[in-house]
N, C-alpha and C positions, 0 to 999 in steps of 0.2 A: 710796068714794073722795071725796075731799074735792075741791071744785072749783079750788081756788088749786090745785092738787097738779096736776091737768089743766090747766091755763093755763101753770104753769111749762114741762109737759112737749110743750105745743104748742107755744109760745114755740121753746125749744131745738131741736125740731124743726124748726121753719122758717128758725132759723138754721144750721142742720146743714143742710138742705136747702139755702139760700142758699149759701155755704160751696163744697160740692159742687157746684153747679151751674156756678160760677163757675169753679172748675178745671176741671171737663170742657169747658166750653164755650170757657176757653183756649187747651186742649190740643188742642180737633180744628180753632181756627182757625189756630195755626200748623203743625199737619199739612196742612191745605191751601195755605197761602201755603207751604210748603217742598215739596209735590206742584203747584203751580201760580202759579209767581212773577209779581207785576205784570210789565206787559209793559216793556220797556226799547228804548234806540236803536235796537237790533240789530234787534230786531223789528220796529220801524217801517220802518226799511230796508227790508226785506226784504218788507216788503208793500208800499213803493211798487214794487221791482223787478216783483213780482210780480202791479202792472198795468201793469208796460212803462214805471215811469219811473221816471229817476234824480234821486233824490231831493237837492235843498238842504240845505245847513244852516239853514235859516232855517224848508223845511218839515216838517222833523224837529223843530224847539223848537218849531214853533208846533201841531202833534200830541202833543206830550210835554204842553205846557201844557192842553191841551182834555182830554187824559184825566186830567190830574191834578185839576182844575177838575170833570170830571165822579163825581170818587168823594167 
């Protein structure tokens, strides 16, 4: 076999490879953001209740902001 003949067919290979990879790796990241949504208001809420306090608005934006800052 001739070597261009192998280089074309490695080439295509690793673009099929890329390709592929890039859908699968798509597809399982919004299967987990759709099995595990960022977290939202409600949620913050609901953890400050659940160290016994009633939460602000001021410190609900300012928990929305640190986690959004932190990704």
């Amino acid at each position: 076999m001739e070597w261009w003949i192998v280089l074309i067919i490695a080439i295509v290979c690793a673009i099929v490879g890329g390709v592929l990879g890039f859908i699968i790796t798509r597809k399982v990241i919004q299967k987990q953001l759709k099995d595990n949504p960022p977290i939202n208001e409600n949620q913050i809420r609901a953890m400050y209740r659940s160290m016994g306090r009633k939460p602000s608005e001021a410190d609900i934006k300012k928990t929305m902001n640190a986690v959004k800052k932190g990704k």
